[in-house]
Structure formats: structure tokens, C-alpha cells
C-alpha positions as CSV (number, residue, x, y, z in Angstrom):
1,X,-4.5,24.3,-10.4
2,X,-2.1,23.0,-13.0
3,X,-3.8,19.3,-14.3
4,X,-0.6,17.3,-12.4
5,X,0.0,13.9,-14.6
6,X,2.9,12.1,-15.6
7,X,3.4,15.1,-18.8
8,X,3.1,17.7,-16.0
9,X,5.0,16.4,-12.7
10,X,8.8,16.4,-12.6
11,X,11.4,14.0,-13.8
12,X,13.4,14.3,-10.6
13,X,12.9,11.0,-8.2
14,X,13.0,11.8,-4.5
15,X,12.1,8.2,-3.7
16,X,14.0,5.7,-5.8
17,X,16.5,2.3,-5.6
18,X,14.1,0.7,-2.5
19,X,14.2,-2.9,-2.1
20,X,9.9,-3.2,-2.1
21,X,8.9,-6.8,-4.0
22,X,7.9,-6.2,-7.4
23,X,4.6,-4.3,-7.5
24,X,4.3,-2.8,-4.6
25,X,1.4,-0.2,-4.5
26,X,3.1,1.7,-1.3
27,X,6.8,2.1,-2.7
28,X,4.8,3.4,-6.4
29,X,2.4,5.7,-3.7
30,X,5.7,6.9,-2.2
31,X,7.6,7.6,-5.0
32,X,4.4,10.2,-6.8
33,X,3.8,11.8,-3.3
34,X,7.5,12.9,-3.0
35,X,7.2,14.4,-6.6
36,X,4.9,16.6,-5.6
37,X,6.2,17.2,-2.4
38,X,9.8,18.1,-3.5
39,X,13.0,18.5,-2.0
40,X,12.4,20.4,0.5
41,X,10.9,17.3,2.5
42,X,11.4,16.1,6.3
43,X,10.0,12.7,6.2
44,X,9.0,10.4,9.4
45,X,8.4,7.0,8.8
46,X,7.5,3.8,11.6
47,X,8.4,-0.1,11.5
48,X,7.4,-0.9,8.5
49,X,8.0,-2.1,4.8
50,X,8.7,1.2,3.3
51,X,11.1,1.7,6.5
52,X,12.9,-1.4,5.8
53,X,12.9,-1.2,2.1
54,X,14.4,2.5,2.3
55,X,17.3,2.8,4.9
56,X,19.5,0.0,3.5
57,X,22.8,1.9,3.7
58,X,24.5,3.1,1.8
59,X,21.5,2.3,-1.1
60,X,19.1,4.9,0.8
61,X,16.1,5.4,-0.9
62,X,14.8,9.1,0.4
63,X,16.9,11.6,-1.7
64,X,15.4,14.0,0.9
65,X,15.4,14.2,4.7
66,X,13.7,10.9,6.1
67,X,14.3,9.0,9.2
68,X,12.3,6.3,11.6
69,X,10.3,6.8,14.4
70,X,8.7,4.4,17.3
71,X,5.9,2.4,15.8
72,X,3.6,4.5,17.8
73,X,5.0,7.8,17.3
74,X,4.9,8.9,13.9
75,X,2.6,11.6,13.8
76,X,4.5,12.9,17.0
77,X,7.7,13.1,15.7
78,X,6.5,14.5,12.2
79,X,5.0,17.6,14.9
80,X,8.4,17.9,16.3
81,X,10.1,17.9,13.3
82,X,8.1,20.8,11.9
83,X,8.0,22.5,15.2
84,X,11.6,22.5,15.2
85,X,12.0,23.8,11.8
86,X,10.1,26.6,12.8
87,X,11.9,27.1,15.7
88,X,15.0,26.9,13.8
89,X,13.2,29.9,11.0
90,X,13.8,27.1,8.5
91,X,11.2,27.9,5.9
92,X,9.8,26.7,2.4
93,X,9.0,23.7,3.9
94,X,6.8,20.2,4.2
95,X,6.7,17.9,6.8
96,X,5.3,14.5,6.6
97,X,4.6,11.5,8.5
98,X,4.0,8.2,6.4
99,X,2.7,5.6,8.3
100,X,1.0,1.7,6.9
101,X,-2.0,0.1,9.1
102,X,-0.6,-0.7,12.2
103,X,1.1,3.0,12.4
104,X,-2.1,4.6,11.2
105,X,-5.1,3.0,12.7
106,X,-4.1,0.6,15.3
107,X,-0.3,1.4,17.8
108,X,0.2,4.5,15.8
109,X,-3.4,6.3,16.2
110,X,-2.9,8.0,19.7
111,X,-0.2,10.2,18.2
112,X,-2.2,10.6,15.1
113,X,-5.3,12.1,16.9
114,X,-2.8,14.0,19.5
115,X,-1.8,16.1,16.0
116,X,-4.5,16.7,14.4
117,X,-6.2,17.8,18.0
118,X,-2.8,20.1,17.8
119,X,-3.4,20.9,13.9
120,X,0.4,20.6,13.8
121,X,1.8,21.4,9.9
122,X,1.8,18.3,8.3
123,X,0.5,15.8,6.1
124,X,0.1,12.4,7.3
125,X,-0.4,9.9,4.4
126,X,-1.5,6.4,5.6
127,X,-0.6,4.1,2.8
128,X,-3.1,1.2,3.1
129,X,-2.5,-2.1,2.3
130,X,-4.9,-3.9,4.8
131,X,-2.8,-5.6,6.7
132,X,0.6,-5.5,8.3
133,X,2.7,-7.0,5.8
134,X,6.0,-6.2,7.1
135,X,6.2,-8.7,10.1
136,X,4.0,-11.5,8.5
137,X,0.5,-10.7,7.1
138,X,-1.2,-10.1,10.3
139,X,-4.6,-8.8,10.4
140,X,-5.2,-5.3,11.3
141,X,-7.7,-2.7,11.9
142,X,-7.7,-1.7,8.3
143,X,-8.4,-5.4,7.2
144,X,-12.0,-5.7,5.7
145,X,-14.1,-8.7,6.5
146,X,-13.3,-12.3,5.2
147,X,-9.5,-11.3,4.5
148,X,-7.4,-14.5,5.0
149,X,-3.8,-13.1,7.1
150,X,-2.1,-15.2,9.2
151,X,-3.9,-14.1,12.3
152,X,-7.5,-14.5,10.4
153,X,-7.0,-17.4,9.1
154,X,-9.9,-19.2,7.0
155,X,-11.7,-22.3,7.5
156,X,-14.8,-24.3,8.1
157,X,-16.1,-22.2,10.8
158,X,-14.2,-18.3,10.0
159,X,-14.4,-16.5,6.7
160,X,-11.1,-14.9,7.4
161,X,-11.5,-11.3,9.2
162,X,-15.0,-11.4,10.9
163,X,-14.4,-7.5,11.8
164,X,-15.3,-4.7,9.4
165,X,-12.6,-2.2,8.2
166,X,-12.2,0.7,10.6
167,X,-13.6,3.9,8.7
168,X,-10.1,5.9,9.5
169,X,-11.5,8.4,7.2
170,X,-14.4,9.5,8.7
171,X,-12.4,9.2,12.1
172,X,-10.1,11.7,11.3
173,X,-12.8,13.7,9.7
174,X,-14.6,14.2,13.3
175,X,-11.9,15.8,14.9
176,X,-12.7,18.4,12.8
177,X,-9.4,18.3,10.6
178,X,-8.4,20.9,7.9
179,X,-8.1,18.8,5.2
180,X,-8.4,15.1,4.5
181,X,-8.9,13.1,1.8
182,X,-8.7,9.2,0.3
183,X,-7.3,8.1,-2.7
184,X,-6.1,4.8,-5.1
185,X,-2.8,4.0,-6.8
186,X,-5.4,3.1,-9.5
187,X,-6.4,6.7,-10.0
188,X,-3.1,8.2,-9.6
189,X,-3.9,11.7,-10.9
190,X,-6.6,12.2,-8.2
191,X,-3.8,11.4,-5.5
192,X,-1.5,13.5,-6.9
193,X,-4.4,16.3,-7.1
194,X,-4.6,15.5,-3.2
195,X,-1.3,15.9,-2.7
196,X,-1.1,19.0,-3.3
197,X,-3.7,20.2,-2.3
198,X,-2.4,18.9,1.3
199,X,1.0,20.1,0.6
200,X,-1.0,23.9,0.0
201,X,-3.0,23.3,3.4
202,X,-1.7,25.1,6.3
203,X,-2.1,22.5,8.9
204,X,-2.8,18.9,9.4
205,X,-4.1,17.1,6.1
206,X,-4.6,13.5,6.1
207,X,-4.4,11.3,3.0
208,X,-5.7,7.6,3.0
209,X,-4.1,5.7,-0.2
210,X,-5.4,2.3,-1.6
211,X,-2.0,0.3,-1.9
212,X,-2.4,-3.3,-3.4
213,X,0.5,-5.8,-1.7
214,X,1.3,-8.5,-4.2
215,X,3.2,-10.4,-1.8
216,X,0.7,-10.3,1.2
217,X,-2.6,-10.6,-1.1
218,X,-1.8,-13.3,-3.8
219,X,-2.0,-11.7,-7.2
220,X,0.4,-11.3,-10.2
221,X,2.7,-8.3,-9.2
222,X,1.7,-6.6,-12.7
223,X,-1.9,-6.7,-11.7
224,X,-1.3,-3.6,-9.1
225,X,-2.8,-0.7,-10.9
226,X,-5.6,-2.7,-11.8
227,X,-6.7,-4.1,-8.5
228,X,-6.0,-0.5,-7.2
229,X,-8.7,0.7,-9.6
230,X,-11.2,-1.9,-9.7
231,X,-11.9,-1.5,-5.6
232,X,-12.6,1.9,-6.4
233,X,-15.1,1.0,-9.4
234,X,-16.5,-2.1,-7.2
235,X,-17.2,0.3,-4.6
236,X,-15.1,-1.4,-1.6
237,X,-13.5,1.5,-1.7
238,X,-14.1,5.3,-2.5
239,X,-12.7,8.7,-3.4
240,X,-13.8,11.1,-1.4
241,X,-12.4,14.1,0.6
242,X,-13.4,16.4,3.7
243,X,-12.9,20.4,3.8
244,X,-13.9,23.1,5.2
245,X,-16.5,20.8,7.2
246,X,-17.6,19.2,4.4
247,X,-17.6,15.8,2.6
248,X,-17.1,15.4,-0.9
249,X,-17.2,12.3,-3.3
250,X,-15.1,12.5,-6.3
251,X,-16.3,9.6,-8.1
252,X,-19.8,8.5,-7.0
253,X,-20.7,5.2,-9.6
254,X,-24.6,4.8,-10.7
255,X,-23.2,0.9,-11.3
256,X,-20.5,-1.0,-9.2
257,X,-18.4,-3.4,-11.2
258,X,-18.1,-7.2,-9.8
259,X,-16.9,-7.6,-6.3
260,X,-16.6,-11.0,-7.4
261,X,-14.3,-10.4,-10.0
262,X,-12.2,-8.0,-7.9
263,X,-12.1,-10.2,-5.0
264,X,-11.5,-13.9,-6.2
265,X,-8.1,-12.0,-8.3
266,X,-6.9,-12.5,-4.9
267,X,-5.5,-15.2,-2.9
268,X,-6.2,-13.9,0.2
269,X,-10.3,-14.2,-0.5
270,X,-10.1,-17.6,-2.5
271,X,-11.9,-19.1,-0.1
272,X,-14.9,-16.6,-0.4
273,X,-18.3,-18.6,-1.6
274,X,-20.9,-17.3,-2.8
275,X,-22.8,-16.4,0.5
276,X,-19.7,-14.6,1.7
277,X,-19.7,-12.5,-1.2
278,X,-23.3,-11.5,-0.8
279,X,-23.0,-10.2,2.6
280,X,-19.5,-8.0,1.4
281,X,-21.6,-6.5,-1.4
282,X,-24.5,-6.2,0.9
283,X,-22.3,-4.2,3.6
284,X,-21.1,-2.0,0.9
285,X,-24.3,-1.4,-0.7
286,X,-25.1,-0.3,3.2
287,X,-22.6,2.2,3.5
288,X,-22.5,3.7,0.5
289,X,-26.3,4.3,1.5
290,X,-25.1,5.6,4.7
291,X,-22.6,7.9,2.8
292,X,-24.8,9.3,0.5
293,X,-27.0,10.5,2.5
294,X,-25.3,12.0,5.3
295,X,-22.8,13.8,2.6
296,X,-25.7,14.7,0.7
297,X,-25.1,13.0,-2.6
């Protein structure tokens, strides 16, 4: 496979002129997937920042096909929309469903599940921001624990989220999928490697992507990239994919970087002390022990 990188991927922009805030690790997730994706695309997209950001007419931000489902329905019109295709003998090409928290794990997982069960031909990227950011900073399945949103809030007697993040991953994983895979805006060469491999997958592939939200986690919106990559080195988040019935971890650390520093870079976990940031560290230490040894590693 050809090494894809910014020297190797095309100049042409299939995702460009949104109205995301400054920063914004799901607009820059976006705008590499639909590089490697091409023109050829059929996008379906919920409620959601990169649905309100993108279909501003006449400044519409999908160069390709794109249009917005039901929250709850994304996966099932992305199956329609390739079903139809076929239908139609349309061929040469991809359709995808792209879908935030609340349209991947929580209102949006039904139709999810109901297409993989299917192994209807697309790829589903979740682009994970831990929260749903569009209507307010709400809390969501994908939240980790001691995240301050507006419906966590912090205090004397809550850290925040007391709920762990839903493992969507290995979720998707048991129904026995063709192809899935996780991934960072930090290490954007291993997404775009993912890409494509899911865009070569006949069937339903599933990518999870690590998106930092400046405006819904409190940090500097130049500080993206960085954030993106040290929650991947910090081990609160991994690289990992599943084929062929398998797990894999692309990047398995000997040493984890501070959580601490990662966390407190972040105004949504400001109020973190010490003892909270034991028991995160502890809980990751936990399942990376988990993961290793039921993946082998």
C-alpha cells in the first residue's frame, strides 16, 4: 500500500469552507477522510456540528454528495443509499455514514448495529469528541469519567461524569464486523491508512476517530493536534483495529506519558485533584491489562 501522507494524498478538497470554530478535530477528521475517499462519495450525516457547519447554503461544504439524516438513522440511510446505488448499477462507489456521540453510541446505535448485523457496504466513521457539543456540551455515552459538561456538572460531591466511556470499539467488534478500527487526529497517517483500508473493505468497516473540541473542552484551539496525540501516548486512548476476527494494536507504549499533564490542558477536567487522577490512571492501567491479554499482546 502506497505510505498515504500529506506528500502522497491529493490536493483536491472534498470537504472545505465549513463554519467549525477554530480547531476543530472533527471538521480536520472530515476534511482527510474525504481525500481518501474521493469524489465519488454519498455521504449521510445526523444533527450534529459537522451537519450544521456544512449545509449553510449556498457556502456548502461537501464538494460531493452529502445530505442529513434523522439523529437516529444514520447508518440506515447510509444502507439505503448504497443499496440504491446498486440498484440503480451505479458503480465505483463509497458510501459513508458520519455520525458524533450521540449518533454513534447513544440515539444513533440501533441503526448502527441493524447495518453491520446486515454488513451493508459502508464505512461508518464516528468522529469522537466525548460529548455532544452541538446542542450544549451535554454528557454522552462516549464521555469518560470526571468530564465536566453541562449535564455532569462538577462539584463537592460529583467529579464530573461518574460513568466510564462506552467501549464502542469492542462493541462493534462482537458483532462480528469486517473491518473496524480506531484512530487520533494526532496520528493522522494511521487514520488515513485506516481509511483506506475501509474504503478497500467490501462491507461494513467502522472507524472510531479521536477529535479534540476546543470549544466544548477548554483549551487553546492550536493545541488540537497535540491533545489528539498525547491521549494516545497517555494511554486514555489507543490505536488498535479488528480483522478477520482479530484484534490488533498499532501502537502498544512500554511507558504512558502524564495523564496529569494531558488532562489538567483541559478545562473541562480542572477540577480533577489528585485522588481523581489516580483512579483515571488506575482504570486505564486496568484495561490496558484487560486488552493485552485477551488480544494477546
Amino acid at each position: 500500500m502506497l505510505k498515504l501522507n500529506a506528500h502522497t494524498i491529493t490536493n483536491k478538497e472534498y470537504f472545505y469552507g465549513h463554519k467549525a470554530c477554530g480547531g476543530c478535530g472533527e471538521s480536520l477528521a472530515l476534511r482527510h477522510a474525504m481525500k481518501i475517499l474521493g469524489e465519488n462519495s454519498f455521504a449521510a450525516l445526523p444533527a450534529g456540528c459537522m451537519a450544521a457547519v456544512s449545509f449553510i447554503y449556498p457556502n456548502m461544504a461537501f464538494t460531493t454528495n452529502a445530505m442529513i439524516t434523522p439523529f437516529a438513522a444514520t447508518a440506515s440511510v447510509a444502507s439505503g443509499i448504497a443499496a440504491g446505488l446498486k440498484a440503480l448499477g451505479i458503480e465505483n462507489t463509497q458510501t459513508i455514514g458520519i455520525a458524533g456521540d450521540g449518533g454513534t453510541a447513544d440515539i444513533g446505535f440501533q441503526a448502527l448495529s441493524g447495518a453491520i448485523d446486515r454488513n451493508a457496504d459502508i464505512i461508518f466513521i464516528t468522529t469522537d469528541n466525548e460529548a455532544y457539543m452541538n446542542t450544549g456540551i451535554q454528557k454522552s455515552g462516549l464521555t469518560p469519567y470526571g468530564t465536566k459538561t453541562t449535564t455532569s456538572p462538577a462539584g463537592e460531591n460529583l467529579p464530573g461524569s461518574i460513568t466510564q466511556k462506552k467501549n464502542m470499539f469492542e462493541i462493534v467488534a462482537a458483532h462480528g464486523i469486517t473491518y473496524a478500527a480506531t484512530a487520533s487526529v494526532g496520528y493522522i497517517e494511521d487514520f488515513l491508512k485506516k481509511v483506506q483500508k475501509a474504503k478497500d473493505t467490501k462491507g461494513t468497516s467502522y472507524i472510531q476517530v479521536f477529535v479534540p473540541c476546543p470549544t466544548g473542552w477548554g483549551y487553546p484551539a492550536n493545541e488540537t493536534v497535540s491533545l489528539a496525540k498525547a491521549v494516545v501516548d497517555s494511554g486514555l486512548w489507543y490505536l488498535a483495529e479488528y480483522e478477520n476476527g482479530e484484534f490488533m494494536l498499532n501502537k502498544n507504549p512500554k511507558e504512558f506519558t502524564s495523564a496529569k499533564d494531558y488532562l489538567k490542558k483541559q478545562s473541562r477536567f480542572k477540577h480533577l485533584n489528585d485522588a481523581d487522577i489516580e483512579y483515571i490512571e488506575e482504570q486505564r492501567d486496568k484495561k490496558w491489562e484487560i486488552m493485552r491479554r485477551k488480544w494477546n499482546y
